[in-house]
N, C-alpha and C positions, 0 to 999 in steps of 0.2 A: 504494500500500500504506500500513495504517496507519504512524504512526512510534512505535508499538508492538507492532505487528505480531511475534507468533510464529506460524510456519509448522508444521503439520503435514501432513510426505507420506508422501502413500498410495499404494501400489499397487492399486488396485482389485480385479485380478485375484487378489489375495493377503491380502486384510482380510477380508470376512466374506461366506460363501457363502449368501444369504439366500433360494434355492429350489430348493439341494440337490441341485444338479446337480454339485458336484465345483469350481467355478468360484467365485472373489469376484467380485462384481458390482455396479454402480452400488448397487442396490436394499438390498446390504449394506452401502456406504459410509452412504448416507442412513439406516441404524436405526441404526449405528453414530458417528451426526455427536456424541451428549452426550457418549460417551467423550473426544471431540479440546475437548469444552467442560469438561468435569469436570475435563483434564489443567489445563488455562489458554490453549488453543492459540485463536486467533482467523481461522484463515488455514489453508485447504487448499491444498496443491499436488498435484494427480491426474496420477500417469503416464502414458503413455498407454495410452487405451480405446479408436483408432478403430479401426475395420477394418483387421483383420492377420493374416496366418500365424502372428504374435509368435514367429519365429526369433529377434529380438532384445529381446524384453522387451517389442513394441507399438513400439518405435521404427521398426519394418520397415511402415511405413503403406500400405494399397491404397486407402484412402479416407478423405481429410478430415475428413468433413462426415459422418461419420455411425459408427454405434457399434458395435464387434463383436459380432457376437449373442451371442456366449458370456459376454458383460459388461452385455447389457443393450439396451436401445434409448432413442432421443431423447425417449420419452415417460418412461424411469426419468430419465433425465437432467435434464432440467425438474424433476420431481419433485425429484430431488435438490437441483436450486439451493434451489428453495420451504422445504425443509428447511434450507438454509442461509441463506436470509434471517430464517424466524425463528431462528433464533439466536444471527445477529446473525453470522454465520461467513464470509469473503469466501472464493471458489473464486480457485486459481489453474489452469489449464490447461496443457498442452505446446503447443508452436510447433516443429513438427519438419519442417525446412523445408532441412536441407541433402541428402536423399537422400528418397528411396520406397522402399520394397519392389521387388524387380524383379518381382513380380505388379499392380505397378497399371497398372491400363491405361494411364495415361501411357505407361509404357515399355514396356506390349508393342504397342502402336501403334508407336511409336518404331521397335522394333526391324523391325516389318514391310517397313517401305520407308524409301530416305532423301528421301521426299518427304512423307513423314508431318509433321501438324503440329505434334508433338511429337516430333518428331525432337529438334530444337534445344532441347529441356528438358534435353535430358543429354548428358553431356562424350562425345565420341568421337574416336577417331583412325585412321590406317590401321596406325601404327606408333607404338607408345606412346612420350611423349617423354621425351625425358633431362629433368626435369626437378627430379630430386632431390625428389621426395614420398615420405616414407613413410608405410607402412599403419599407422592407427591399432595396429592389435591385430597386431602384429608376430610374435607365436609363433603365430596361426592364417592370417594371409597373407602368401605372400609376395612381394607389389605389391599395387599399385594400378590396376593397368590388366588387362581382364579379357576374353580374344576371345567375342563371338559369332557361332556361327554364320549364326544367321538374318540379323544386324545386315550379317553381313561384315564388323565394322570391334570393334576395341574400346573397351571403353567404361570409364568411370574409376571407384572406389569406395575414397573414402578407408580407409571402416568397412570392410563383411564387404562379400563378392563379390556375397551378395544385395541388395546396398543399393546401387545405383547412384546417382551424385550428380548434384545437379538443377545446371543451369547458372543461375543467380540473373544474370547476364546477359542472358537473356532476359526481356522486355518479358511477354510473355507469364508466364513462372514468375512473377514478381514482381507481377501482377496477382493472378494465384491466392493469391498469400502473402495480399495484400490480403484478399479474397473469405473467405479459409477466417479470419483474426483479425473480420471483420465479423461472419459468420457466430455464432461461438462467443459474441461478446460481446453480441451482439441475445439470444442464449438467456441473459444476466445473466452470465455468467465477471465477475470484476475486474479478471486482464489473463492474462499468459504467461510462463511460464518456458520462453525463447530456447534451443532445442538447437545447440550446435558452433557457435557465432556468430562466430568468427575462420574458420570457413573459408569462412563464407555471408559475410564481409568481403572476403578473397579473392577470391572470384567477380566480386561486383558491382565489383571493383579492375579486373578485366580488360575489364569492358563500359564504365568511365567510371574513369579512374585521379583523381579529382577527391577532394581529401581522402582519399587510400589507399582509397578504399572504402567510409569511413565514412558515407558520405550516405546509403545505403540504412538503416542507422538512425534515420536522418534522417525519411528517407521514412516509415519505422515508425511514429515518435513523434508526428508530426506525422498521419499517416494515425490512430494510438488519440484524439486528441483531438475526433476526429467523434463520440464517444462518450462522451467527457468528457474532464477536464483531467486526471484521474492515475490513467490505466490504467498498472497496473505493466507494465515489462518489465523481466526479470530474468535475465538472461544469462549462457549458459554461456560461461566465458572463461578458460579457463586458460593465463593472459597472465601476463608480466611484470610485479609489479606498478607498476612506470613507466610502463606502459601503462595502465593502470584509465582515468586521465582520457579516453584516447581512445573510450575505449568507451560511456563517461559524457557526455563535451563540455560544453558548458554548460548541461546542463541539457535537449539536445534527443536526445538517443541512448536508450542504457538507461536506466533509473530506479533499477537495482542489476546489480552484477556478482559472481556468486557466488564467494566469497575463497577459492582455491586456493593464495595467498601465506600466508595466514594458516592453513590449515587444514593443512600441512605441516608448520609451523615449530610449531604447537600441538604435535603430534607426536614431534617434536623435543624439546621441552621433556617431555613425558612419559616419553619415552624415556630422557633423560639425568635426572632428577628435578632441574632447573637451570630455573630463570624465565630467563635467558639471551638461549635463541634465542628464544624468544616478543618478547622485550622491544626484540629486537633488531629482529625483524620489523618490527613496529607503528611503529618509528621512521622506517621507509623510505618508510610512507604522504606522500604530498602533504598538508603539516597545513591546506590549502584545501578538503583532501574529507573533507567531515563522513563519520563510521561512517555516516549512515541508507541511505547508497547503495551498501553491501555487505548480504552476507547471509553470513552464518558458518553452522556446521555441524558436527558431529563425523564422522559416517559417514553414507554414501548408498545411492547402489541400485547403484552402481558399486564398481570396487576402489578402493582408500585410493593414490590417484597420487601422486606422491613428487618430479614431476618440477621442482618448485619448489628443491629442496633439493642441496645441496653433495654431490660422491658421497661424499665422507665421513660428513656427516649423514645422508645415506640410509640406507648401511651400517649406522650405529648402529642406526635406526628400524627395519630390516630384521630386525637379530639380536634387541632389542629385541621383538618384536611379529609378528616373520613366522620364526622360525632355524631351519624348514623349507622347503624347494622348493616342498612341494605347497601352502605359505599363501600364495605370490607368485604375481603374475600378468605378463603382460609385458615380464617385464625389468624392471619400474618400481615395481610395485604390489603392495598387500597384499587379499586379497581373504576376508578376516575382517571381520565384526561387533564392535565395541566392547566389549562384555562379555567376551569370549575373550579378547581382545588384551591384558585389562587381569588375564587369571589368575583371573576369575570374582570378583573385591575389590570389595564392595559399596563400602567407603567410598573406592576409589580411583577407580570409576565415577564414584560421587555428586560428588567431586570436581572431575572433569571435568566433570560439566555444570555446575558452580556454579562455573566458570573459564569453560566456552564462554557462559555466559549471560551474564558481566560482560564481553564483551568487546564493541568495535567492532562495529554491523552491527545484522543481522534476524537473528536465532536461527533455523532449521530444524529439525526434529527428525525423525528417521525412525521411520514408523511400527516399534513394539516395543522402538526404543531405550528408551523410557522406562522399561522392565521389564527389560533386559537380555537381551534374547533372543539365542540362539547363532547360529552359522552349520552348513553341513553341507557341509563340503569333498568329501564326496563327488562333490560334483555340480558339474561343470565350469564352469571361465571365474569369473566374475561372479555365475552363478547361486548358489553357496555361500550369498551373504547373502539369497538371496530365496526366504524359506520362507517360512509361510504363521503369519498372527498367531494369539495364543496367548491364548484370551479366558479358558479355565476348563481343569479336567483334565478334562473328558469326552472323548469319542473325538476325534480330530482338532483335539482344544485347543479346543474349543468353535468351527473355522474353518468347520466344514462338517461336514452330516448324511449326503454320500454315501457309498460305500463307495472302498476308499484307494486301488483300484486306478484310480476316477476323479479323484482330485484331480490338480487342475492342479501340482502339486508335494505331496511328500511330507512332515509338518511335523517336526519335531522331537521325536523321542517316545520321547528314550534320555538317559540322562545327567545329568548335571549342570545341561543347559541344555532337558532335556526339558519337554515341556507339563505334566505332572504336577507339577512343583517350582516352574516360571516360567511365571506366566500373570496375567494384569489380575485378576481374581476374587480372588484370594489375595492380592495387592500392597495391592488396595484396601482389605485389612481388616488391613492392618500397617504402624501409621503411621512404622515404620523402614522399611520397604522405599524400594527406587530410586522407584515412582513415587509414591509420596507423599512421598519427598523433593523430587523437580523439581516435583511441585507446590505445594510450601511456594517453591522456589525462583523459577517463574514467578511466583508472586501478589506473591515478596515485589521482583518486576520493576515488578506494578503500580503498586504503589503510589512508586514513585520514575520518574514518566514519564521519558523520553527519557537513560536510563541507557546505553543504547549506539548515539544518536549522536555527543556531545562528550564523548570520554575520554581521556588521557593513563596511562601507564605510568610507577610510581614506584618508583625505585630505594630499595630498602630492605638491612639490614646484615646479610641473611641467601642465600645462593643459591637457597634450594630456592623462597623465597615469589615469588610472582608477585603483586604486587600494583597495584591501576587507583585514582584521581580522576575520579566523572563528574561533569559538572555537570551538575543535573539542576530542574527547578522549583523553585522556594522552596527553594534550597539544595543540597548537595553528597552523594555518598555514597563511601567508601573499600570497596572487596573487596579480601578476602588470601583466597589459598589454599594450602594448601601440597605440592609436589610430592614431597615427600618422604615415605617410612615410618618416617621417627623425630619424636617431638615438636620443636617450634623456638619460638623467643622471636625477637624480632627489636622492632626501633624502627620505629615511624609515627608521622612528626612531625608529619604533618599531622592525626591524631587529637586533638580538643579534648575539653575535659571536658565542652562538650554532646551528646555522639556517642551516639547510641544503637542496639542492635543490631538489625539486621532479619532476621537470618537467620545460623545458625549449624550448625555440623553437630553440636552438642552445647552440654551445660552450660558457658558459663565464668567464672573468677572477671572482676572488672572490671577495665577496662584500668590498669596503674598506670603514669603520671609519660609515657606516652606508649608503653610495650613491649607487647607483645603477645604472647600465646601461641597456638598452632594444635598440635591434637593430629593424629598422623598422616594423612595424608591431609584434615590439617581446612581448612575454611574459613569464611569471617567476615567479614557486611557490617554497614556501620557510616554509619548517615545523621544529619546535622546541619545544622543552618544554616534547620533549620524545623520 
């Protein structure tokens, strides 16, 4: 990945329905790629599109290698890349490699006879063992071990019941891993974003306990190098972050570990309006692993996981941001959209992303974060955040020409956060709005390269600011933001009198004698030394 790399992910299924069948599809990512270049985004990551029932979003895979019709086929998909090469846009793909679908033939072979030669792709027992696993999604399962009839035997599923998990143990599964990353990257991908990578660590621990398990990374990185030398892999890992190194190793594992440490304790600090815990966090990192081998994020496709944090801090984040039943999910999690969470505050939004952007890492951004899009709690789990993008007010927010009773989800078309008020069309012609703020914000990224690999947290004489030191090319840049709803002043010592501003959330007067001012919710980048 570049090492200025910003990410924008897509749902496919859910950005732009470009022949009106009800469905987002490849064919609408590709007319759709100048929006993700007009933002400043340089880097797609695509959910997944292959062949699926999509009980779980497209993570429920029946087939690798090839595309779900209702998304398209390998001929939009090509297309697609060609679209992204000219303009200049690298694809990341999913690696969804700890579980299938229980419709892929794998496992309904499997399940047929236990002489099958996929049998041994997936965990089975006669009597599930004590072995103290629990289920990811704990308020819709309850275990992990699940009988079949036809199997006779049961069989294991961290996730949902229909997701049976591949034994990464076998010689065989771990070929195929091979086969399906060759596969994708001969049609041009740039590399993977790694699904559930500590349990696919797991596995491979049980079939060779040789470095805990980490060698199948091994295997990975060295296996993407048949294709060049810096295929990203970018791992889901919501690890301790004392662990990040192992995930990383020297250089021969992942390429980036998505910061689940960092993207908690962000939260945290939002919550409490205290630079604080953020500051706290970022100290805990290993100061030998540069930011370029994280990837940071505010909100995903998933709920807001918590489980990084003190059940104290949770608590806070919880009343803070979730101080209903129906916005938690798990036990753990918040399962709201960013613009809700923050009370619909444009300039406490903007905020936030002109703090996630100076931080440590690859920046991510989710599709329609950039315009503040809502969630619709009516609709269970996870699914809440995954409505359908909001390009104009015409019917369906400009998502799609079908009629509502076929869309793949229902978009947003009430409220405050409806498609009529919040949509790209509108935003783009208001250069106050959120996306034309994070676009002043990415460009004013550009132009100070490698701003969030080498940065440091500075303690300053105020609580609420959160303020970074990058060193960056031909010189240094300082960010303040301020977490707070009241104005603040505060001392930056290390502001000289050749600093000058890159990016601001408003007019201000010039810095005096080294103090600083940030109006509510303001924030303030300040470059010198070139």
């Amino acid at each position: 990945m570049r090492d200025d790399a910003v990410v924008y992910q897509i749902d496919p299924s859910l950005f732009f329905d470009a022949d009106g069948d009800g469905w987002g599809d490849l064919k609408g990512v590709a007319q759709r790629l100048d929006h993700v270049r007009e933002l400043g985004a340089d880097t797609i990551w695509l959910l997944p599109f292959y062949a699926s029932p999509r009980r779980d979003a497209g993570y429920d895979v029946t087939d690798h290698l090839t595309v779900d019709p209702r998304l398209g086929t390998l001929e939009d998909f090509t297309a697609l890349m060609r679209g992204a090469r000219e303009l200049d846009i690298d694809v990341l793909v999913e690696l969804v490699m700890q579980h299938t679908s229980d419709q892929h033939p794998w496992f309904q072979d499997a399940r047929r006879h236990r002489d099958s030669p996929f049998r041994d792709y997936y965990l089975w027992a006669d009597e599930p063992p004590d072995d103290g696993k629990e289920p990811i999604f704990p308020t819709v399962e309850d275990g992990v071990w699940t009988w079949d009839e036809q199997a006779g035997q049961y069989y294991r599923h961290l996730f949902y019941r229909h997701e049976p998990d591949l034994n990464l143990a076998n010689d065989g599964v771990r070929r195929e891993l091979f086969r399906i990353m060759d596969f994708w990257l001969q049609l041009g991908v740039r590399g993977f974003r790694v699904d559930a990578v500590p349990y696919m660590i797991e596995e491979a621990c049980r079939a060779d306990p040789r470095d805990r398990g980490f060698w199948l990374l091994e295997q990975m990185r060295q296996h993407t190098r048949r294709h060049g030398p810096h295929v990203p892999l970018m791992g889901e890992a919501d690890v301790p972050v004392e662990d990040y190194s192992d995930y990383l190793g020297d250089g021969d594992r992942l390429t980036h570990v998505l910061d689940f440490w960092t993207n908690n304790h962000f939260f945290h600090a939002l919550a409490t309006h205290e630079a604080k815990p953020l500051r706290w966090a970022l100290d805990r990192y290993d100061p030998d692993m540069p930011g370029a081998n994280r990837a940071v994020w505010l909100r995903n496709h998933d709920e807001l996981d918590l489980e990084r944090l003190s059940p104290d801090a949770r608590a806070q984040v919880m009343r803070a941001f979730a101080p209903s039943p129906h916005m938690q999910e798990y036990g753990r999690g918040i399962r709201r959209r960013m613009a809700p969470m923050l009370g619909g505050d444009l300039r406490r939004n903007a905020m936030a992303h002109a703090l996630f952007l100076s931080l440590p890492g690859v920046p991510v951004l989710r599709y329609g974060g950039e315009i503040g899009m809502g969630d619709d709690l009516s609709r269970p789990e996870r699914w809440s955040v995954r409505t359908p993008m909001q390009w104009d007010d015409s019917a369906h927010g400009g998502f799609s020409t079908a009629p509502l009773e076929q869309l793949v989800a229902r978009p947003i078309d009430q409220g405050f956060y409806g498609y009529r008020r919040i949509n790209v069309q509108a935003q783009r012609r208001d250069p106050q709005s959120l996306f034309c703020r994070v676009q002043r914000m990415i460009a004013a990224t550009r132009t100070a390269p490698g701003m969030g690999t080498h940065c440091v947290p500075l303690a300053v004489d105020h609580d609420a600011v959160f303020a970074m030191r990058h060193r960056v090319k031909a010189g240094q840049v300082l960010t303040a933001v301020n977490l707070a709803p009241q104005r603040v002043s505060f001392s930056l010592p290390d502001l000289d009198g050749d600093a000058r501003e890159i990016l601001s959330d408003g007019d201000y007067a010039s810095t005096d004698a080294g103090r600083v001012v940030l109006e509510p919710y303001g924030y303030r980048w300040f470059r010198y030394g070139a």
